[in-house]
C-alpha positions as CSV (number, residue, x, y, z in Angstrom):
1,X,-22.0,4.2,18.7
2,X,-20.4,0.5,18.0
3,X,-21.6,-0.7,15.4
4,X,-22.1,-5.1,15.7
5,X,-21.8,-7.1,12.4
6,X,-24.9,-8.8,11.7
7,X,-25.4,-12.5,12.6
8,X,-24.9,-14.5,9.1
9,X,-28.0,-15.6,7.7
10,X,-28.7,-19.2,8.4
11,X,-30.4,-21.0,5.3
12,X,-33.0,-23.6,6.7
13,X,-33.0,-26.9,5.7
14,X,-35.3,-27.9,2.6
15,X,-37.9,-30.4,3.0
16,X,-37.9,-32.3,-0.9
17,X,-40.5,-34.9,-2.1
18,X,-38.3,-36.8,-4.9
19,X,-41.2,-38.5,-7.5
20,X,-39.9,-40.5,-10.4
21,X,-40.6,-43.5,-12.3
22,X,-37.6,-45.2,-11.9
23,X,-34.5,-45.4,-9.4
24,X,-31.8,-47.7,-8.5
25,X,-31.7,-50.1,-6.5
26,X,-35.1,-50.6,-7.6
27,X,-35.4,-50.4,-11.3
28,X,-33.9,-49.1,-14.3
29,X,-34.0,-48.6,-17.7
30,X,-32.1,-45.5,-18.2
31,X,-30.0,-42.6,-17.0
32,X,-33.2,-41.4,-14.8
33,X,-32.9,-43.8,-12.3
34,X,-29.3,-43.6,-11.7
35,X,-30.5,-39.2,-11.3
36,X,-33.1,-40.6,-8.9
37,X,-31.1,-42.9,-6.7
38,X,-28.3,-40.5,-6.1
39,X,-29.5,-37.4,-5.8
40,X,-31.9,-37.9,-2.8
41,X,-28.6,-39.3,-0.5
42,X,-26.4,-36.4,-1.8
43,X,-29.6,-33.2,-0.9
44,X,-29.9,-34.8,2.7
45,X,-26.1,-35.2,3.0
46,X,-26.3,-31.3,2.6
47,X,-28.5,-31.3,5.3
48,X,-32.3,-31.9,3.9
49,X,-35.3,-33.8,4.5
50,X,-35.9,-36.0,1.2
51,X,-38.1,-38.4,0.5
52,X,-38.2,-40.5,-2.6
53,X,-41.8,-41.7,-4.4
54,X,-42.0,-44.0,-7.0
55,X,-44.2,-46.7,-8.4
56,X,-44.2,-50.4,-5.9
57,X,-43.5,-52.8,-9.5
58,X,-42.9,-56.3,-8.5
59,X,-39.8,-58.7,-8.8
60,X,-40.0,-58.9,-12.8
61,X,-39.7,-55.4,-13.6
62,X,-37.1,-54.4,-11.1
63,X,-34.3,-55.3,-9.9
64,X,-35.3,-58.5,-8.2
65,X,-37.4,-57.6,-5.3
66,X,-35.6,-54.4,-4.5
67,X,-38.4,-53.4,-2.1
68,X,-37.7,-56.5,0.1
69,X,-38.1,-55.7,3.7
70,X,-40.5,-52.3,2.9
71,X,-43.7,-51.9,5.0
72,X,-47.0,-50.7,4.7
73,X,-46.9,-47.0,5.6
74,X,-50.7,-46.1,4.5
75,X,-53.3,-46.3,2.5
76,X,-55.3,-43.7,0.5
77,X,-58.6,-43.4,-1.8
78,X,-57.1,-42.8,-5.1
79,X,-59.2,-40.1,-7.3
80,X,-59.7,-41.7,-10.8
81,X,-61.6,-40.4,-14.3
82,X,-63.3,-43.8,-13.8
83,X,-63.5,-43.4,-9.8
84,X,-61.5,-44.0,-6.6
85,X,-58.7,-46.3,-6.1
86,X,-57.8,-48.2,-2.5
87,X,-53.9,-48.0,-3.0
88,X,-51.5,-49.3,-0.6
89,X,-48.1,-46.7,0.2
90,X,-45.0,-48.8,1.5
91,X,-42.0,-47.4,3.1
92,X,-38.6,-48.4,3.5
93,X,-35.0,-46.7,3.5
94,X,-33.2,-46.2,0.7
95,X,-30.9,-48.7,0.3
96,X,-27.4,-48.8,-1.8
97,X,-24.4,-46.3,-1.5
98,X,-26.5,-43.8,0.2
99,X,-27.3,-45.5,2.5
100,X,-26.5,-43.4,5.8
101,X,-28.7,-40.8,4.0
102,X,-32.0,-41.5,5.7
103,X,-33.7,-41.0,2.5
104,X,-37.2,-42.3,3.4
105,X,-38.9,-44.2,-0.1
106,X,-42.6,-44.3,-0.5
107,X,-43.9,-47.0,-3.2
108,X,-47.0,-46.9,-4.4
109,X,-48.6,-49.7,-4.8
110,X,-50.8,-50.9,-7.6
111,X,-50.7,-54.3,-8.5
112,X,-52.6,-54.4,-11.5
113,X,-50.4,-51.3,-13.3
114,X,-46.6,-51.9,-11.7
115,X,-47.0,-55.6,-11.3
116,X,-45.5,-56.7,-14.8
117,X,-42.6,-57.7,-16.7
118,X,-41.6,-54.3,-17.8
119,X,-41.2,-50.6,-16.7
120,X,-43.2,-48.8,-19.6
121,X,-43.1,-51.7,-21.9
122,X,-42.5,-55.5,-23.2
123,X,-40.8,-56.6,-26.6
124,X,-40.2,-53.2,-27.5
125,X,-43.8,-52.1,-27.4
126,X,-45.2,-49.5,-25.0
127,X,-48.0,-50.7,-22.5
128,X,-51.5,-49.2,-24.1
129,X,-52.5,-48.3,-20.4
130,X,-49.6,-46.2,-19.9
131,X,-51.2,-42.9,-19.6
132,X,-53.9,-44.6,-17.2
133,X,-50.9,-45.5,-14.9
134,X,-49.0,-42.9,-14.7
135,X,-51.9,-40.3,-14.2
136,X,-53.1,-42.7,-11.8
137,X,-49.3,-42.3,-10.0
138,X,-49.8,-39.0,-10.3
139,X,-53.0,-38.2,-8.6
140,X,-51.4,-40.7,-6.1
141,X,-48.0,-38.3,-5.4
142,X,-50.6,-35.5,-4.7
143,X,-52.8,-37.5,-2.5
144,X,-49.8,-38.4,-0.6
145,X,-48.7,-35.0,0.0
146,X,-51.2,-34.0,2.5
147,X,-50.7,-37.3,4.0
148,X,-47.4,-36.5,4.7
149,X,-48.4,-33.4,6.4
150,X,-50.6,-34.8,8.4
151,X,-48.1,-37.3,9.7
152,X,-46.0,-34.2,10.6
153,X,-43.5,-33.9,7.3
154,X,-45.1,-31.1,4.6
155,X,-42.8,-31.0,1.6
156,X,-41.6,-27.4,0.7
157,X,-40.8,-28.9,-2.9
158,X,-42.1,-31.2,-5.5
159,X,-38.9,-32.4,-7.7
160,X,-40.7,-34.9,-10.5
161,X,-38.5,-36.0,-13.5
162,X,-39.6,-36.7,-17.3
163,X,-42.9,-37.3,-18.3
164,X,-44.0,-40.3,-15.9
165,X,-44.2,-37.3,-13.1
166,X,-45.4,-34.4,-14.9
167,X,-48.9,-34.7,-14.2
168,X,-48.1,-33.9,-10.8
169,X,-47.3,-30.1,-11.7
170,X,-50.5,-30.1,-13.8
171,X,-52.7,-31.4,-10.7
172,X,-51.0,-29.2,-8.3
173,X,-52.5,-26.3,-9.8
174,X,-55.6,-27.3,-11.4
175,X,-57.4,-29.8,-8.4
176,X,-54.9,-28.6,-5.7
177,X,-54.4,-25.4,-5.4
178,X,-56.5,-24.9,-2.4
179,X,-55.4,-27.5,-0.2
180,X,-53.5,-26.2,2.7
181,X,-51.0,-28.7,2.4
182,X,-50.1,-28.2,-1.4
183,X,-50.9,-24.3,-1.6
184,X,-47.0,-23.1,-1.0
185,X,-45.7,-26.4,-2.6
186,X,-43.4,-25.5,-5.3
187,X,-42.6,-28.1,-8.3
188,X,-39.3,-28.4,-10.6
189,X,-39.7,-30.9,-13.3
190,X,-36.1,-31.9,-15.0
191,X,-36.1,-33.0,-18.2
192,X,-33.5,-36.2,-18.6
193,X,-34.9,-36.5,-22.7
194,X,-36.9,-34.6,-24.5
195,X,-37.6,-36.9,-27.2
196,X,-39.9,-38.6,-24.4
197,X,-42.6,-36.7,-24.2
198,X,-45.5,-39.1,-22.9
199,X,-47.8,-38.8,-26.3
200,X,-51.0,-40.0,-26.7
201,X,-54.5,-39.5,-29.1
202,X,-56.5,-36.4,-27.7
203,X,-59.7,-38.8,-26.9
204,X,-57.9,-40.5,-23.9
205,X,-57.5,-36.8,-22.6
206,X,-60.2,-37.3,-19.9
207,X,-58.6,-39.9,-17.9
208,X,-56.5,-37.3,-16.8
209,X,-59.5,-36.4,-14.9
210,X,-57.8,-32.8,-15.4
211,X,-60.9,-30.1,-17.1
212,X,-61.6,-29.8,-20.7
213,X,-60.3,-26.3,-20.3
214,X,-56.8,-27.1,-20.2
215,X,-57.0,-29.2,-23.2
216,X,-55.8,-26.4,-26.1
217,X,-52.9,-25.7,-27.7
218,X,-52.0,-23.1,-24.7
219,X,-52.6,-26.4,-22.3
220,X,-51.9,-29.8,-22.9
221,X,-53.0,-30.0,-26.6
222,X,-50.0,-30.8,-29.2
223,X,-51.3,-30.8,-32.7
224,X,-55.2,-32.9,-31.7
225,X,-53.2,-35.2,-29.4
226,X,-52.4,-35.1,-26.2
227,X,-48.9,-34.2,-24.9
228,X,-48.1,-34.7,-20.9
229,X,-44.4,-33.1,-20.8
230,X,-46.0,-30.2,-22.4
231,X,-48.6,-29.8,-19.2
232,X,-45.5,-30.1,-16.7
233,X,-43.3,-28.0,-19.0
234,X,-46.2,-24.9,-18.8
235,X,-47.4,-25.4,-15.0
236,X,-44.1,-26.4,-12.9
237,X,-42.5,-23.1,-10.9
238,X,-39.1,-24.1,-12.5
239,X,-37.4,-26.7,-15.5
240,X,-34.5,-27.9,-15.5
241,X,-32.4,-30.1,-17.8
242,X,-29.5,-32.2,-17.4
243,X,-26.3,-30.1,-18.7
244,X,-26.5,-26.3,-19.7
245,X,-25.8,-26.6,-23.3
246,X,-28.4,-29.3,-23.7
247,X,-30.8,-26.3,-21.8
248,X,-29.9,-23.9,-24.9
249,X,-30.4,-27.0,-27.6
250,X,-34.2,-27.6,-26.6
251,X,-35.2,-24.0,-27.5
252,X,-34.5,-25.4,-31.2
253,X,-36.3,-26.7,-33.8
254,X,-33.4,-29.1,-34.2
255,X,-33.5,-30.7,-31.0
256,X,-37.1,-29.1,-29.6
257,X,-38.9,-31.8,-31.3
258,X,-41.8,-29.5,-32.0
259,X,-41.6,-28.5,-28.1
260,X,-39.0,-25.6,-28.3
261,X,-41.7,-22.9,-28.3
262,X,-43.3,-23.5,-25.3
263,X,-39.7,-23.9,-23.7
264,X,-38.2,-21.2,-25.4
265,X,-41.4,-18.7,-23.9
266,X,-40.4,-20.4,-19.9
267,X,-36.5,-19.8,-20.6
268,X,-36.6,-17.4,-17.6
269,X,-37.8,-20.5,-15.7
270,X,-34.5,-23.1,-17.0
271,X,-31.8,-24.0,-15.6
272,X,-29.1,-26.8,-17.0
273,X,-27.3,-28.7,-14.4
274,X,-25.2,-31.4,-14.8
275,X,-25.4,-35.0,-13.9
276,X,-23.0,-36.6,-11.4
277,X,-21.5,-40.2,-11.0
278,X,-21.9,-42.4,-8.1
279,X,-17.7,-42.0,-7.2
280,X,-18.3,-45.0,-4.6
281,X,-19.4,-47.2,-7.5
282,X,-17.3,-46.1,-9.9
283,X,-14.1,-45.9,-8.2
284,X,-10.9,-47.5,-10.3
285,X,-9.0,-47.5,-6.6
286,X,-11.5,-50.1,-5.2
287,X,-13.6,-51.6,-7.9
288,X,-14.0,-55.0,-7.3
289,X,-14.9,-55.5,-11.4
290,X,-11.0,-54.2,-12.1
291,X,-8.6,-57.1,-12.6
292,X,-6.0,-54.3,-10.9
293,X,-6.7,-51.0,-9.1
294,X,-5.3,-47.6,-9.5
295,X,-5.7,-44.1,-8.9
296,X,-4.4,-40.8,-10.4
297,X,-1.8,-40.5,-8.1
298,X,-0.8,-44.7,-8.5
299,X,-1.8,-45.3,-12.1
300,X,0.3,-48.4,-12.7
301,X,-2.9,-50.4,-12.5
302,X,-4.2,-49.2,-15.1
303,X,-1.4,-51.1,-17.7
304,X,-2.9,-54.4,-16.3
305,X,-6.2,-53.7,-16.7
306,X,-5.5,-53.1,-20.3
307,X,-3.9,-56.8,-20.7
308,X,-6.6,-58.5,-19.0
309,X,-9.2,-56.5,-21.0
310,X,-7.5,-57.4,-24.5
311,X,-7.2,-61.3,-22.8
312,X,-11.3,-61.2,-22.2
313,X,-11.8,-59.8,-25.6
314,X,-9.8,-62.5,-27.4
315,X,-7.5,-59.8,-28.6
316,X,-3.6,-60.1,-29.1
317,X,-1.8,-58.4,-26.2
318,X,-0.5,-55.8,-28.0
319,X,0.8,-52.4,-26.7
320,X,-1.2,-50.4,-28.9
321,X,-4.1,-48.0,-28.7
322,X,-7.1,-49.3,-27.4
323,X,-10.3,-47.9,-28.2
324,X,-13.4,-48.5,-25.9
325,X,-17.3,-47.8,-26.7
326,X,-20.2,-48.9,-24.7
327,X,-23.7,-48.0,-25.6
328,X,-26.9,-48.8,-27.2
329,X,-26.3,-49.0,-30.7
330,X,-28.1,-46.8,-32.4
331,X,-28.2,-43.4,-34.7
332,X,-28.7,-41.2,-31.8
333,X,-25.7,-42.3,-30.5
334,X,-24.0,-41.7,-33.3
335,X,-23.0,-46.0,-33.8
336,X,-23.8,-45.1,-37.7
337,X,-20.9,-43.1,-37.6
338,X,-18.5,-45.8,-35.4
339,X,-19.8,-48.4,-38.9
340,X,-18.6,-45.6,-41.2
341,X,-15.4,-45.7,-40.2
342,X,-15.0,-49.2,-39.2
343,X,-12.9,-49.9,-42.6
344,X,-10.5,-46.8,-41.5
345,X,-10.1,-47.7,-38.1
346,X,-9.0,-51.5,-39.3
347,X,-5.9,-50.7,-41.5
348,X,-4.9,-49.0,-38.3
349,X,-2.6,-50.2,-35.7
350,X,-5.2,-50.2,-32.9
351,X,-7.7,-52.6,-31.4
352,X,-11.6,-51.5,-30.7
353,X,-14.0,-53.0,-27.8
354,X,-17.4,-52.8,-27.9
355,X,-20.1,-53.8,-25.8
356,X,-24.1,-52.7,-26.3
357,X,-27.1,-54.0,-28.1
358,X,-29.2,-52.3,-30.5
359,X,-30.6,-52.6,-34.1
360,X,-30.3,-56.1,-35.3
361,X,-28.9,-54.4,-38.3
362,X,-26.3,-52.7,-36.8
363,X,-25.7,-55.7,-34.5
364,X,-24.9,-57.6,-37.6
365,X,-22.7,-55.1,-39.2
366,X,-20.8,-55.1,-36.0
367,X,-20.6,-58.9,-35.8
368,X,-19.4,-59.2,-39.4
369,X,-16.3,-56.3,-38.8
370,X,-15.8,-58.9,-35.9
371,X,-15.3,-61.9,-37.8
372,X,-13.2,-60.6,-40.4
373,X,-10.9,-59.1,-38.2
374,X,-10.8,-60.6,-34.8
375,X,-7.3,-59.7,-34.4
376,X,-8.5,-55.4,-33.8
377,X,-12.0,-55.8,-33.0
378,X,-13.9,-57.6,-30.0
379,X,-17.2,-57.5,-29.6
380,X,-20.1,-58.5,-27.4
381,X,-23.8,-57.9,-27.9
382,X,-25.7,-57.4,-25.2
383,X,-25.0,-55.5,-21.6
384,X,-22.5,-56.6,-18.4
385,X,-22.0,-54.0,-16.1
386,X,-18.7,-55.9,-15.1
387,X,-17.8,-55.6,-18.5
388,X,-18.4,-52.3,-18.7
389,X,-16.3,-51.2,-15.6
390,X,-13.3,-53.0,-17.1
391,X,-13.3,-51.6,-20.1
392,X,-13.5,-48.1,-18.9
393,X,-10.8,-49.0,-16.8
394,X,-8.8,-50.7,-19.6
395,X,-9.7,-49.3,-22.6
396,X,-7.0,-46.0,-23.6
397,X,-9.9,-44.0,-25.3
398,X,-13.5,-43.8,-25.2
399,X,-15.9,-43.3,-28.4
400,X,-19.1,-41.1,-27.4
401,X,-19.9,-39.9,-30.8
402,X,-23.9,-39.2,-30.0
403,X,-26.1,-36.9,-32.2
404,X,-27.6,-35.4,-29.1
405,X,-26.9,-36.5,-25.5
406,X,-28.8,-34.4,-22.9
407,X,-26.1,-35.1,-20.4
408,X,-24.2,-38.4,-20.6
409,X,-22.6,-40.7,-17.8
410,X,-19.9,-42.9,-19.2
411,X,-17.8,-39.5,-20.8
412,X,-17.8,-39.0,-16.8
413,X,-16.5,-42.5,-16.1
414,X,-14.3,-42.3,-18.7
415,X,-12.4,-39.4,-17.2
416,X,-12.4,-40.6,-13.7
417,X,-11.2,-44.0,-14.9
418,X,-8.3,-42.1,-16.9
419,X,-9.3,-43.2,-20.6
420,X,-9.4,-40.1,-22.6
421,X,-13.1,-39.9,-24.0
422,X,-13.8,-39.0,-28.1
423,X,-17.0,-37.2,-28.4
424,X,-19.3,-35.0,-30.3
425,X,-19.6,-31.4,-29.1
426,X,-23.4,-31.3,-27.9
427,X,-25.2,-31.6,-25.0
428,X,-23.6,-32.8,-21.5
429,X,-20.6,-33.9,-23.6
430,X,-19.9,-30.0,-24.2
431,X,-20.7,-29.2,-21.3
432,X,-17.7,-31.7,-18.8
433,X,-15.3,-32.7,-21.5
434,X,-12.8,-30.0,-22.0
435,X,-11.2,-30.6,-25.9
436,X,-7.6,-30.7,-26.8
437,X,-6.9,-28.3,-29.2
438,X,-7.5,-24.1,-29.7
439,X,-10.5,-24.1,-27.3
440,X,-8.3,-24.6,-24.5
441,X,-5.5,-22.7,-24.8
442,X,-6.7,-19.7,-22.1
443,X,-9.0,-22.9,-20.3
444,X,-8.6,-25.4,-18.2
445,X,-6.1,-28.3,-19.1
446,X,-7.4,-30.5,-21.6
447,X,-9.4,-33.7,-20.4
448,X,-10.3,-35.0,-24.2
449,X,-11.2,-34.7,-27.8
450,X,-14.3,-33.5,-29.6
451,X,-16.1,-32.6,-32.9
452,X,-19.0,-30.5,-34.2
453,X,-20.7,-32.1,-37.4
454,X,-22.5,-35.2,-36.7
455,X,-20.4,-37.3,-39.8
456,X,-17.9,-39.6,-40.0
457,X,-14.8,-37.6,-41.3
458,X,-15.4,-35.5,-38.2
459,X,-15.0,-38.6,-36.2
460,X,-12.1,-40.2,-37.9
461,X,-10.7,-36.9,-37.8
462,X,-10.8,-36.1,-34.3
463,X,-10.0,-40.2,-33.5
464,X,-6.6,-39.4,-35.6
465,X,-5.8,-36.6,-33.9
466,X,-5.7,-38.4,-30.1
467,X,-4.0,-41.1,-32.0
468,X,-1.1,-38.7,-32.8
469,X,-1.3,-37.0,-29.3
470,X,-1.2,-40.9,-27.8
471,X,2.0,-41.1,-29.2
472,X,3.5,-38.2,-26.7
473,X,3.4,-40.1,-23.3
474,X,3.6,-36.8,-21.3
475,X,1.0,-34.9,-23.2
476,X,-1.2,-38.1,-23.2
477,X,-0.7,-38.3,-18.7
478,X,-1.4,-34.7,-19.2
479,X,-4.9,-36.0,-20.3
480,X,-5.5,-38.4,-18.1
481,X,-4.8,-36.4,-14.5
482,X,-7.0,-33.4,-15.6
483,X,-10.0,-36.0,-16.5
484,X,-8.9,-38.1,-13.2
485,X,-9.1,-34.7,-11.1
486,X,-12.3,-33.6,-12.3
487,X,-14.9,-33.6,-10.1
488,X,-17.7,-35.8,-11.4
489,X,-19.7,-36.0,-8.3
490,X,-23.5,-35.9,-7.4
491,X,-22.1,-33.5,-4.4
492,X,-21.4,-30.8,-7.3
493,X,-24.8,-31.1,-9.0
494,X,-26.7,-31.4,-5.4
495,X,-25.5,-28.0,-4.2
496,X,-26.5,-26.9,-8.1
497,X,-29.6,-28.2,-7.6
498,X,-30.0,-26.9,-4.2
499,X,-29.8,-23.2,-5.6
500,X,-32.4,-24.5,-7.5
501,X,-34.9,-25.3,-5.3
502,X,-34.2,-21.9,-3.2
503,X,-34.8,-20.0,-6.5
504,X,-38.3,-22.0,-6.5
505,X,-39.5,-21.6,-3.1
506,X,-38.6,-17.6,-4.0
507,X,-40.9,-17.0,-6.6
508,X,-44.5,-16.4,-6.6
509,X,-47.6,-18.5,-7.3
């Protein structure tokens, strides 16, 4: 008898209904939407059907009127705790870097929620009817659902993101269950921070419109008030979080904040996966924000960029170690720690750049380093994204010395744009930047420096120590190509996340 090898097994294409509260080219505050407008054009470049939902907000909150040229798809009859809703759903394409994706973008629109100067708030304070929008988004997702199956596309998977979205794994199975449509749908929720947790007093509970039942401590109750992460957290098919270490972090009181036992009882249901770049954005071979261009391979460029940086900066052209941070500045990002040292840092021969906006407080201690020594330190308050380009691609090292960073995107820029990132050993920072020192003697060639206890002898130890390495110019290229040949790309974290979404569809109800 002849025995024929079997025909491979074929996996069939997934059919993925993005939801989040935020996405570029449309709006931003954070790291979510940069998640949001990637990862949709990297799944379907693997060969899925992705769509994208998100709130419609007008011209204020966004970015201008990203969703320019988007047309009314449908309309649907919005359930509500205070009755139904007419709501508008517009479709376009989704537009930027991705897009020959296809990605197809539903906005819902509701004028009198997403029609306003802010995201989730204005001045710094949150909007008092947040809850009442982002349910009301919510119920709108899962409406929209067996809309889209009617029209002939019926998601396999429900991907939502942070607490604007969680609702959605919380309505699936509490009002949905037994609609055709949404019965085999399976929901991942990521978390991107756990320290947002969507909060609010137990009495505004019922405009969930979700039954009393589900309001106890095993449900959606968090010490008499209402928690929404902790619904999506207990009644999506799988979590995820944005770097591995970051996954193992959450189950403790440390870093749980007061959530870690209901995460630590689903750890069978987490999975940590790593955030990628846009490499088309963030190129330092064809930025158009470089004064110079250069690659790993043709890294000249990099000298100039360096000049022109300390030129914009109103620093001394010097040829000595320049030190780059961007960020917000604040404790979690471990700027308290930056101030600590400032008076070290000073009566050495380097310069520092900074560019963020935080705490007046610690914007004035900043400014007043500045002024007294404007010949190491340049400063700007605010946010450029030009500015921030060039000084990844000028700066020599990069300062991310954060108490806790889920996952963390400019430690990625920083090694693709060669500048050799400082950072505390946590979260995504532990997880892509591989430290000089014992750790990597039997690993992978060195890409940067790192430290364990969040204080400022840690820092100003570990900012010593790539001084001295600087100093060797072959170790110090040795450093740059490994971080330059990383791969920081969505394409890595979309075929992650594509395991993730067969492990999903694989489990049971």
């Amino acid at each position: 008898m002849i025995l024929h090898p079997l025909p491979p097994v074929v996996e069939q294409p997934l059919k993925i209904l993005m939801v989040t509260s935020e996405a570029v080219p449309y709006a931003k505050t954070g790291g979510l939407a940069d998640v949001a407008g990637a990862l949709p054009g990297e799944l379907a470049r693997l060969g899925h059907q992705v769509g994208l939902v998100m709130p419609r907000y007008g011209p204020e909150a966004g970015h201008g009127d990203g969703f320019e040229g988007f047309q009314e798809w449908g309309r649907l009859n919005v359930p509500t705790a205070t009755g139904s809703v007419p709501t508008v759903i517009e479709r376009g394409l989704l537009q930027g870097p991705q897009r020959d994706s296809a990605v197809q973008v539903y906005a819902v629109r509701h004028d009198p929620y997403f029609d306003r100067k802010g995201l989730y708030q204005e001045n710094g304070v949150d909007y008092p009817d947040n809850l009442d929008r982002f349910a009301f988004f919510c119920r709108a997702v899962m409406e929209l659902v067996p809309a889209l199956s009617r029209a002939g596309w019926a998601p396999d998977l429900l991907h939502a993101h942070d607490w604007q979205t969680a609702l959605c794994a919380v309505y699936r199975r509490a009002l949905y269950a037994d609609q055709t449509a949404v019965r085999s749908l399976r929901t991942v929720l990521t978390i991107h921070n756990l320290g947002y947790q969507g909060l609010f007093p137990g009495p505004a509970y019922g405009k969930t419109g979700l039954p009393l039942d589900l309001f106890t401590p095993k449900g959606l109750e968090f010490y008499g008030s209402m928690n929404v992460l902790k619904g999506g957290l207990i009644f999506s098919d799988l979590l995820t979080t944005v770097s591995p270490t970051y996954s193992r972090e959450i189950q403790t009181p440390q870093q749980g904040f007061g959530l870690e036992g209901v995460i630590t009882e689903r750890q069978d249901r987490l999975v940590g996966v790593v955030n990628g770049i846009d490499v088309a954005a963030w190129n330092p071979a064809t930025d158009p924000h470089l004064p110079a261009r250069y690659s790993a391979s043709d890294p000249a460029g990099k000298r100039l960029c360096k000049t022109e940086l300390q030129r914009e900066m109103d620093l001394p052209v010097r040829d000595v170690p320049l030190i780059g941070i961007v960020s917000r500045l604040t404790a979690q990002k471990g700027l308290d720690l930056v101030a600590a040292i400032l008076p070290d840092l000073v009566a050495l021969d380097l310069q520092l750049v900074l560019l963020g906006t935080g705490n007046p407080s610690d914007e004035a201690h900043f400014t007043s380093f500045q002024v007294r020594y404007p010949e190491k330190i340049g400063l700007r308050i605010g946010f450029d994204e030009g500015l921030a380009h060039r000084i990844e691609g000028g700066a020599d090292l990069f300062l991310m010395p954060s108490r806790y960073e889920p996952c963390g995107l400019s430690q990625l820029y920083s090694l693709r744009y060669g500048t050799v990132p400082v950072v505390r050993w946590t979260g995504g920072l532990a997880d892509t930047v591989v430290p000089y020192g014992p750790r990597t003697i039997n690993a992978p060639r060195a890409t940067g420096f790192a430290f364990e206890e969040p204080t400022a002898q840690a820092l100003l130890n570990s900012v010593l120590l790539a001084l001295r390495v600087y100093q060797d110019r072959a170790e110090w290229m040795s450093l740059i190509e490994a971080g330059m040949q990383t791969d920081v790309s969505w394409a890595r974290s979309a075929r992650a996340y594509e395991e993730v979404y067969r492990r999903a569809l694989s489990l049971a109800t």
